[in-house]
N, C-alpha and C positions, 0 to 999 in steps of 0.2 A: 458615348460617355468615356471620358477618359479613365485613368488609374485613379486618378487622386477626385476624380467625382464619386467612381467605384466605390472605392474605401468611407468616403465620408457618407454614402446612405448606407451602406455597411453596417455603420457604427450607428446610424439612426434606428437605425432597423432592431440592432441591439437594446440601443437602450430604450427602446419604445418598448421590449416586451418585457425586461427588468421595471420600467416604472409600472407596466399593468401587473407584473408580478404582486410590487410591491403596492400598488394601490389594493390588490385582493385582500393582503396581508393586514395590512392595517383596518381594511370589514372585518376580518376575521384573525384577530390575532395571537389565539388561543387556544387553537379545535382543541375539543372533547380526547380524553383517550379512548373514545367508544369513537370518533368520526375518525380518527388515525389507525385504528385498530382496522377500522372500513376500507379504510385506502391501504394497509398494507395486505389486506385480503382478498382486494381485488388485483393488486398486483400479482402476488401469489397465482392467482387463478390464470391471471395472463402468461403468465410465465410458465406453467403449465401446458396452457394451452398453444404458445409460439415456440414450444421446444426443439420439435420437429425441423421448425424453420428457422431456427440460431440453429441449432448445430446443422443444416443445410448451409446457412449463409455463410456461416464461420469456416467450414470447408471450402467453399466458390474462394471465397478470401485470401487462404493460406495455400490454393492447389490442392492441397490435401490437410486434412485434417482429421485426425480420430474424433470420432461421433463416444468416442469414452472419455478421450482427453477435453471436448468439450464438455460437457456433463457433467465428471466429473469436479473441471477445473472452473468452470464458467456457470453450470445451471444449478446444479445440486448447492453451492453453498451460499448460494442468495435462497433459494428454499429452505433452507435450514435455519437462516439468520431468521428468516420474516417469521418461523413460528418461533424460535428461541425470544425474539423481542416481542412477540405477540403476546406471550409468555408472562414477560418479567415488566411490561409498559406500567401497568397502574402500580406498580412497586417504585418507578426510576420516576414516575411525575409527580408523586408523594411529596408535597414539602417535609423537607428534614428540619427536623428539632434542636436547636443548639444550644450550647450552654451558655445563657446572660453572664452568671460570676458574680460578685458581690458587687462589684464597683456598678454594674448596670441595674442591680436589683433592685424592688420587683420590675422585672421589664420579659417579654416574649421573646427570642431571638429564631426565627427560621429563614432556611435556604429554598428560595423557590424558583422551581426551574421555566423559565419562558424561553418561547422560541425564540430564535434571531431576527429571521425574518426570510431573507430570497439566499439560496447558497449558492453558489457557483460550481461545480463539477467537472473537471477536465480530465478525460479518457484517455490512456494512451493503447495502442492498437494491441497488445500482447493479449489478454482476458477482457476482449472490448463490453460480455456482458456482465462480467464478476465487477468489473471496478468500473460499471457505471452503475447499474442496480445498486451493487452494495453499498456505498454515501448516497444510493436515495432512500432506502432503506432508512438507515438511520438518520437521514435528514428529517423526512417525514415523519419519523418517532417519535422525533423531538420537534415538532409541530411546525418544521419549514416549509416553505415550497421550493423546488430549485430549477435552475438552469443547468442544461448539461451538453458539453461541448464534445462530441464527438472526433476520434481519430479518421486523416482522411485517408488513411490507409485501409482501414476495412468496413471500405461504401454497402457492400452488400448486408453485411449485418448491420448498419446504420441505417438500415430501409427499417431493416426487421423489427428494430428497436423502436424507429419510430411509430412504427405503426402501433408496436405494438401497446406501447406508452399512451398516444394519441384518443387511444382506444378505450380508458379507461381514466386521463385528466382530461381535463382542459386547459388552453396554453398557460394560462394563468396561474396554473398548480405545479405543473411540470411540462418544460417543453423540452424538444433539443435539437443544439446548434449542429451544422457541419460547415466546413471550410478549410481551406489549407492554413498555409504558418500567419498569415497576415489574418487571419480573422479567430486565428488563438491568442495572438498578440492586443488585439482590440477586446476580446474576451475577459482577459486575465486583466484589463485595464479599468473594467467596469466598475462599479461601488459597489457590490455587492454586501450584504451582510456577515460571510464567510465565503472563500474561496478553496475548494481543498484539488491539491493538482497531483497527478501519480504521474510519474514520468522521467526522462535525464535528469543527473544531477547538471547538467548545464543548463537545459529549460528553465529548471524550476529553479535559478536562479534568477534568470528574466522575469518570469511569474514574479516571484518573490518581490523584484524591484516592482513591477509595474504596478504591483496590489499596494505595495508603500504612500502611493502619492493619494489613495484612496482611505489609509490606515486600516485596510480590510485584512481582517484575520486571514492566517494563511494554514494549511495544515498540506507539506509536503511530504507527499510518500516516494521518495526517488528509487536511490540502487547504492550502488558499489561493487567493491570485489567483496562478497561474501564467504569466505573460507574455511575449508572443513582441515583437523586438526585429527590427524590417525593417531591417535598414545601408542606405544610400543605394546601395552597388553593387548590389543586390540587382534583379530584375528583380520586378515586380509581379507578374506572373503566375507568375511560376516560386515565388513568398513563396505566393503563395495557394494556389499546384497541393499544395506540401509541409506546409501547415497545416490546409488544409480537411478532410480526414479526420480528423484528431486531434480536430475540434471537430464532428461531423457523425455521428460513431460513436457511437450510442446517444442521440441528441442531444442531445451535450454533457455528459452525465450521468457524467462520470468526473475521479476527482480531479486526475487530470493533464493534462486538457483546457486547449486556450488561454485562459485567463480575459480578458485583454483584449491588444491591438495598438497596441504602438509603434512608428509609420509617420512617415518624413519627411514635412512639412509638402506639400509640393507635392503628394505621390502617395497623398493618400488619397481624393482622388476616383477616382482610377484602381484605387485597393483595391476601395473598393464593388465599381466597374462588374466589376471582375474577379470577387472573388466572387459578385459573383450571377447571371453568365455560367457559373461551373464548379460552380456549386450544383447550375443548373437545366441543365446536364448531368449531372450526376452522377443527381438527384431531378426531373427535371420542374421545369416553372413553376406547377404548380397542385397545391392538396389531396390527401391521401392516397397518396402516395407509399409502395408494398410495399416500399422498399427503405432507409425511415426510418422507425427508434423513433419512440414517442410517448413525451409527459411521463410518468412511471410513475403518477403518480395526480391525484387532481382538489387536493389538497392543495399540490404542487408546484404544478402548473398555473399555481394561482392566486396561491402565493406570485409565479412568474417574472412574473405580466402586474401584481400588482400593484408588482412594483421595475420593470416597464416605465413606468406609469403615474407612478411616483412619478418617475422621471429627465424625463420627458416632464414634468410639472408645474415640473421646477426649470431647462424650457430646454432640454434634448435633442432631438438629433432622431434617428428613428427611421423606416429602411428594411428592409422582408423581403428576405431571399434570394431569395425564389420568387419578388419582383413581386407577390406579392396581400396582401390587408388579412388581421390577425389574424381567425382565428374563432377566436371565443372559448368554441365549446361542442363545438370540437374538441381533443383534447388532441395533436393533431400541430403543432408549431409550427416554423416554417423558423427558421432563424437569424436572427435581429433585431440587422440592427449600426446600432450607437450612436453619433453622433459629437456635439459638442458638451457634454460629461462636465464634471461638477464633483465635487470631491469630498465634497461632502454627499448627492449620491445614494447610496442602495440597493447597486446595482450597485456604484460603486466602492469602499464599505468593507468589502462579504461576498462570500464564493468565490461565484460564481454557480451554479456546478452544474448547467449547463440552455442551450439555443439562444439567448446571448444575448452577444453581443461587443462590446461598445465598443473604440472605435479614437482613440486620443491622438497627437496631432501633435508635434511635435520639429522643432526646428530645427538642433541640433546633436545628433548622438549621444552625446557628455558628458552631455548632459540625459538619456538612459533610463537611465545607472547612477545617476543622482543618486535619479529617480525609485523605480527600485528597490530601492536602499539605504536611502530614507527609508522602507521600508514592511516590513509580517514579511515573513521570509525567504520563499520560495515553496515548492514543491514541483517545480515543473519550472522550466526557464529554456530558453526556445530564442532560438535565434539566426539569423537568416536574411540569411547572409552569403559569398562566396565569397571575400573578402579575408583572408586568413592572419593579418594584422598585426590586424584588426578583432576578430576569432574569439577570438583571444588575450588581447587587452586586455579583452572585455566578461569571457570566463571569469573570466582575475585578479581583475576591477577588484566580481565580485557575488558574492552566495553564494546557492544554491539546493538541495534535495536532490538533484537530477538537474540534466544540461541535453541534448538536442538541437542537433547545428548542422542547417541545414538540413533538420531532418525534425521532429516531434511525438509524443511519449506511445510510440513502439515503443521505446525503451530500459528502457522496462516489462519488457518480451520477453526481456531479452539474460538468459540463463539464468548465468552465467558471471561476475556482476557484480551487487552488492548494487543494494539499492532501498532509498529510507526518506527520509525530509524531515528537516528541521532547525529550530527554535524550536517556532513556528508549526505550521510543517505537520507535527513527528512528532518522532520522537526513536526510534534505535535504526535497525536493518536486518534485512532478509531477503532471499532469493531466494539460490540456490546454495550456493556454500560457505560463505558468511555466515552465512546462514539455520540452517544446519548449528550452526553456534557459536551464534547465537544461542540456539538452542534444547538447548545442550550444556555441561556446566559444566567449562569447561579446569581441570583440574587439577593443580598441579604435585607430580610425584614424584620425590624425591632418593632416593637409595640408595647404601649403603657397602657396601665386602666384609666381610671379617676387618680389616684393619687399619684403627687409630680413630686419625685424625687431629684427628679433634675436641675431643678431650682436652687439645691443645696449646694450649686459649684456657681452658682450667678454670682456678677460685683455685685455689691463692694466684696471685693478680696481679703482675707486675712480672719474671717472670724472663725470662734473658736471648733463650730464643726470643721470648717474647711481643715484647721488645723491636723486636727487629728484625723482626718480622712486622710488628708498628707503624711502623716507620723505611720498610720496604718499599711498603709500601701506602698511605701517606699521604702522600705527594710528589707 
């Protein structure tokens, strides 16, 4: 079989279990919040019960990986979502009551929420069980079934998942894809009824076209440079106590990780010395640290040393967190901040993705909204400030998917309160009640009794209600 036979059962193969998706969906195109309630509890219970073996798999994956960094970042807040919606379901499938108005009266008007129907789900390898559970979570809340295409970067835990999923649908309910880039390519092409893709913002512009010829909703969660903003009240250490986990969790490998630091002019020597004081508390000052991810593969690895290299050749300087030289045939690498930055480096025009911080000086705080304004929108915006008047002007004055005051990346967390970027970094939202509509198609339903008001606007045109209905409503 050649390439191009390859590819086309491929694609069969595909949409054979999208159509049986879809055939299940139209027997059933309703469930109960008592039969969804069932399915998010037995997920629950799965997940539970394959813990052990995601954070085993997620380790083999990464070389190393904390068994706390996954759990916490990966297992714990798909458990928390599924009772938070378990929760609040018979409230969000409630038809909403709306206001008819006079021009409609007497008439019903409500909003009723139906499923879509088959979602599409595309994983990218950084939290392969957080951002694949969590859009099926709220897929299935809002009465979907989906399809979920797995990163081919971490095979091991794509075992785990499937088993563990397998265990508890049937294909028809939830199944999931694995493949390299030509079988995400054919993925993101299918019709599905919503497609939600987490990943590059250059992907998910491909995504984005491919879903177009289909007219399939799209809901992109990408990246950017997300940038934290030190205000001059700010105490240096107390800037780095509240940022350094955000950037240190998984090292650095998450979309809303600090991308780089905008620190007053004076106190970025004092930044350094501080972070790599509460690094090498946090990790040691030497190699191998059980309590820090590795690079996920020798691919990244090498992309991060080679945009180290490249800012180093154009004039950068570069210090480890830990105090020691890069090894380079290890793929643990401490945070490497950057001072002296131009804008034609590497680092400063792609999301970095990875243990590597550059730190930009400012001499007036007017200069980091200028800065940020001049660049795509972010995905996160923090602010490390205790001044009220300060807090408030950077909010107004930027725009970001998210922002943190004073903390990093855990507004990720807040169950209760959408997620999702803006340009750049995505388009659309999830998590909670959002997630719920996103994945729900609001529908609006009028309805009359016996008596037809409606009749009062038929031809012949011009008589005298019609008049004063018009005299009425147009002033």
């Amino acid at each position: 079989m050649n390439m191009s036979e390859k590819m086309n059962t491929e694609l069969r193969e595909l949409s054979s279990i999208l159509t049986g998706q879809k055939q299940a969906y139209r027997s059933a195109p309703n469930p109960s919040a008592k039969e969804r309630i069932a399915q998010l509890s037995a997920l629950k219970s799965a997940l539970l019960s394959f813990q052990d073996d995601l954070v085993n798999a997620l380790n083999e994956d990464y070389g190393q990986r904390p068994a706390q960094d996954s759990l916490i970042a990966d297992i714990m807040p798909c458990i928390v979502n599924i009772n938070y919606t378990i929760k609040r379901l018979n409230k969000w499938m409630k038809p909403q009551r709306r206001h008819a108005g006079l021009l409609l009266a007497p008439a019903k008007v409500e909003v009723h929420y139906q499923p879509l129907g088959v979602v599409g789900i595309m994983v990218p390898w950084n939290f392969p069980v957080m951002l694949s559970i969590g859009p099926l979570i709220t897929a299935l809340a809002a009465g979907n079934r989906a399809m979920i295409k797995l990163s081919e970067f971490t095979p091991s835990t794509n075992q785990v998942i499937k088993k563990m999923l397998s265990s508890i649908f049937e294909q028809n309910t939830v199944t999931c894809i694995e493949g390299e880039a030509n079988i995400a390519a054919e993925f993101s092409a299918l019709p599905f009824d919503h497609l939600i893709f987490t990943g590059s913002t250059t992907v998910g512009r491909h995504v984005m076209r491919a879903a177009a010829d289909n007219l399939t909703p799209v809901t992109l969660e990408l990246g950017g440079k997300s940038p934290v903003i030190i205000a001059p009240d700010m105490p240096i250490d107390t800037a780095v106590e509240r940022l350094i986990f955000g950037k240190c969790l998984n090292a650095g490998q998450i979309c809303v990780a600090p991308d780089y630091i905008l620190c007053p002019k004076d106190k970025v020597e004092a930044f350094i010395s501080s972070y790599q004081k509460q690094f090498q508390t946090m990790y040691g000052d030497k190699h191998q640290s059980t309590d820090y991810a590795h690079v996920i593969n020798e691919n990244q690895h090498n992309r991060l040393l080679s945009w180290l290299d490249d800012a180093v050749s154009k004039g950068a300087k570069v210090v480890s967190a830990n105090g020691q030289d890069i090894d380079r045939n290890s793929r643990e690498l401490a945070t490497q901040l950057v001072t002296e930055t131009t804008d034609d480096m590497l680092i400063m025009q792609q999301e970095i993705f990875g243990p590597i911080l550059p730190i930009i000086s400012y001499e007036d705080i007017s200069e980091t909204i200028d800065y940020i304004n001049e660049r795509a929108r972010p995905l996160a915006l923090y602010i490390m400030s205790f001044d009220t008047e300060t807090q408030q002007h950077l909010l107004s004055q930027t725009h970001s998917g998210g922002v943190c005051i004073n903390e990093t990346i855990f507004h990720v967390a807040a169950d209760d309160a959408p997620f999702g970027g803006i340009g750049d970094s995505g388009m659309g939202q999830y998590h909670g009640k959002e997630g719920f509509l996103t994945f729900s198609k609001a529908k609006t339903v009028l309805s009359r009794g016996k008596l037809n008001i409606g009749k009062l606007v038929h031809p012949p045109y011009g008589g005298l209600i019609q008049r004063l209905m018009l005299k009425f409503f147009l002033r």
